[in-house]
C-alpha positions as CSV (number, residue, x, y, z in Angstrom):
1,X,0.0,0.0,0.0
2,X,3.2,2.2,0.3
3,X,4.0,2.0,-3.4
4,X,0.8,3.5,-4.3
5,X,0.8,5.7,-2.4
6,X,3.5,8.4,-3.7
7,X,2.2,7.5,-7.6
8,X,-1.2,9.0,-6.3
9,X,-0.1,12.6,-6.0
10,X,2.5,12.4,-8.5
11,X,-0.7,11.2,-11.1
12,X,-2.9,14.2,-9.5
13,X,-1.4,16.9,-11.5
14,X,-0.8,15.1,-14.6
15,X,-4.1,14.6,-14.5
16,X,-5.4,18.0,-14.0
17,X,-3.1,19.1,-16.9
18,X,-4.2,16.5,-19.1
19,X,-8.1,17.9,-18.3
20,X,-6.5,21.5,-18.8
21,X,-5.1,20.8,-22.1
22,X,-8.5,19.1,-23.4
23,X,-10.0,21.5,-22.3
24,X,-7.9,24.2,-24.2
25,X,-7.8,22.3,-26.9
26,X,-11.7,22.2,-27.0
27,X,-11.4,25.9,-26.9
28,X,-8.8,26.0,-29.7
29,X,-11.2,23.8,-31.8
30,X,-13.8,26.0,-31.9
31,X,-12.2,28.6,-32.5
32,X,-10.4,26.8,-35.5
33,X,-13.8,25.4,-36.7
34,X,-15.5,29.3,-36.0
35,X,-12.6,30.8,-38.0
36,X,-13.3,28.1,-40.8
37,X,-16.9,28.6,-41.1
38,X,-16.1,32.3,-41.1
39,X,-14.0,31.8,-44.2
40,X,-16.1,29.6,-45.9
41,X,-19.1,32.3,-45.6
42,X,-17.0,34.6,-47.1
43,X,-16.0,32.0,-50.0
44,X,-19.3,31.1,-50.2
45,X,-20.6,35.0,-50.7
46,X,-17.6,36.0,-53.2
47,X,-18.6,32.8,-55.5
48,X,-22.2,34.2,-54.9
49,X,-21.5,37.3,-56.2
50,X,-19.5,36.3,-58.9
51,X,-21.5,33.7,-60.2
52,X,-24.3,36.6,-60.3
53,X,-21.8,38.8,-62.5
54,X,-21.8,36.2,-65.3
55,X,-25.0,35.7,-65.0
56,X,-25.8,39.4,-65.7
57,X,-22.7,39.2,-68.2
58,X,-24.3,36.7,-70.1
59,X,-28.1,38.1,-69.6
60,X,-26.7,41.3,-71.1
61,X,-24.9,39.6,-74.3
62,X,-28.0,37.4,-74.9
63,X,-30.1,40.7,-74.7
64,X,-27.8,42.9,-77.2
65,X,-27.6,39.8,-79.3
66,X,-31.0,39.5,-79.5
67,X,-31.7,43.3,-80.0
68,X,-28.8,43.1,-82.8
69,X,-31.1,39.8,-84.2
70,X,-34.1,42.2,-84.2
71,X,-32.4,45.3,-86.0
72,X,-30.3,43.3,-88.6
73,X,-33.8,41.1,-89.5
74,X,-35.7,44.4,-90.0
75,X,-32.8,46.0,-92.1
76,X,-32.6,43.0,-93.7
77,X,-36.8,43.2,-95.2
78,X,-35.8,46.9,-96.3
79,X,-32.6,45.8,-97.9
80,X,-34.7,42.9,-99.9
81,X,-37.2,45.4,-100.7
82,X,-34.7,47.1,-102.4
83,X,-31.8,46.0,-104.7
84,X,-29.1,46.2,-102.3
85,X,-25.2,46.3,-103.2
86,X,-24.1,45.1,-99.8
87,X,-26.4,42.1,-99.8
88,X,-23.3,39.8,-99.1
89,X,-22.2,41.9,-96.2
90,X,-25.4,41.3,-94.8
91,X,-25.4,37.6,-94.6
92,X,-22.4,37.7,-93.8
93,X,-23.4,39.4,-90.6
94,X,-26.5,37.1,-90.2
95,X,-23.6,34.3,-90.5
96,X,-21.8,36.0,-88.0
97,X,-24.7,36.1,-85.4
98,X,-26.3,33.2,-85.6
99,X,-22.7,32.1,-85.2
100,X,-22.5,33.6,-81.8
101,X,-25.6,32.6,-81.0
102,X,-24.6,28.7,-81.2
103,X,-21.6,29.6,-79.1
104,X,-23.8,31.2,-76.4
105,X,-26.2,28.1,-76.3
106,X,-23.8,25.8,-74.8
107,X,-22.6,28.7,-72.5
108,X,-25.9,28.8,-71.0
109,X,-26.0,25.4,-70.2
110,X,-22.4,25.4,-69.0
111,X,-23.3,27.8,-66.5
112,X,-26.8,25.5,-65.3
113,X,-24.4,22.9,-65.3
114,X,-21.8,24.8,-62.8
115,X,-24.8,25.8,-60.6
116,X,-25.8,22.5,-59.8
117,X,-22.6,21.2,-59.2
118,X,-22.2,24.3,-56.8
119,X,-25.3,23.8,-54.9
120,X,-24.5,20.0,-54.9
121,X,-21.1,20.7,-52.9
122,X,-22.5,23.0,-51.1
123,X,-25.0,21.1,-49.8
124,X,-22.5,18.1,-49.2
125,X,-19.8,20.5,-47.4
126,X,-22.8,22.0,-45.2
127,X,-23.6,18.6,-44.0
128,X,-20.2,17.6,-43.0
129,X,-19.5,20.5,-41.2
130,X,-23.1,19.7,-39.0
131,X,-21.7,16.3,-38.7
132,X,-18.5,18.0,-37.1
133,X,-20.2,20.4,-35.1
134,X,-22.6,17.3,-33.4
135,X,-19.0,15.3,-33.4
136,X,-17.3,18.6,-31.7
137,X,-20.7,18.5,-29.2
138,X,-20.4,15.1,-28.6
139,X,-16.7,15.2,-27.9
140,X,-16.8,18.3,-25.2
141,X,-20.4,16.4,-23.7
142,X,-17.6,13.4,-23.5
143,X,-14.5,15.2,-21.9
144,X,-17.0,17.1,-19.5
145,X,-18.3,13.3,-18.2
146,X,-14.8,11.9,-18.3
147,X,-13.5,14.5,-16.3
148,X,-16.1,14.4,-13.7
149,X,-15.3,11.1,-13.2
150,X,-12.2,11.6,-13.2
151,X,-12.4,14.0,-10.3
152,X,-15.1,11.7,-8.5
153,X,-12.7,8.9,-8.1
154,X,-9.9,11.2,-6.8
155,X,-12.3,12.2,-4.4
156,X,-12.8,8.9,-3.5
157,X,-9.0,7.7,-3.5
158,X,-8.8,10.9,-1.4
159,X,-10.9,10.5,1.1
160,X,-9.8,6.6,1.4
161,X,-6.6,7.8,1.5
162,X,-7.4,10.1,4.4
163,X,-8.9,7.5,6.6
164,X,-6.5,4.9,6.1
């Protein structure tokens, strides 16, 4: 009973700054994991508002192409109304937009395309970070029971220790 006795005390402070250093560690944790969601807002908002700038970016090319559409079909009834010299120039620019406008097709559903896939991430990394916040819960419910026991049964050896 001699031998265990010294180890006791020697195990009491060790003990206390083992429950110290979870603790702190707990502390550092959520800091870490405040300081990530932090960023991640902030990523999340500056890919918000830059996905809304090619939105408008390709909202306004669609609307001048369109507009351009409009003008060159209505300058193209006068022109066959009339004998026109630049009648080649003009198809050519008819070409030239219905052209772009098989390039911006695609575009558009490049850009549904990248939304999904956005919100699908989203979505997934939102999930996993409430499954580590209920694991970060869990954890500091479990180091808060651990160390109460702890400190319960050095009570215990304490007090056996004082009437022995």
């Amino acid at each position: 009973m001699t031998t265990t006795e010294p180890t006791q005390p020697q195990n009491q402070p060790q003990q206390m700054m083992s429950l110290s250093f979870s603790s702190q560690m707990s502390k550092e944790d959520e800091e870490m994991a405040r300081s990530a969601l932090s960023a991640f807002r902030a990523k999340e908002d500056e890919i918000e508002k830059r996905k809304m700038e090619v939105r408008e970016r390709v909202k306004a090319q669609l609307g001048r192409v369109e507009e351009e559409t409009r003008r060159l079909a209505s300058i193209r009834e006068e022109l066959e109304t009339m004998a026109d010299p630049m009648r080649k120039e003009v198809n050519w620019v008819r070409k030239k937009i219905d052209s772009v406008n098989k390039e911006l097709k695609p575009l558009g559903s490049t850009v549904q395309k990248k939304e999904r896939e956005y919100k699908e991430a989203l979505d997934t990394f939102n999930e996993k970070n409430r499954e580590k916040v209920q694991l970060i819960t869990k954890l500091m419910e479990l180091v808060g029971e651990s160390e109460k026991l702890r400190l319960k049964k050095l009570d215990e050896l304490s007090k056996s220790i004082d009437t022995e």
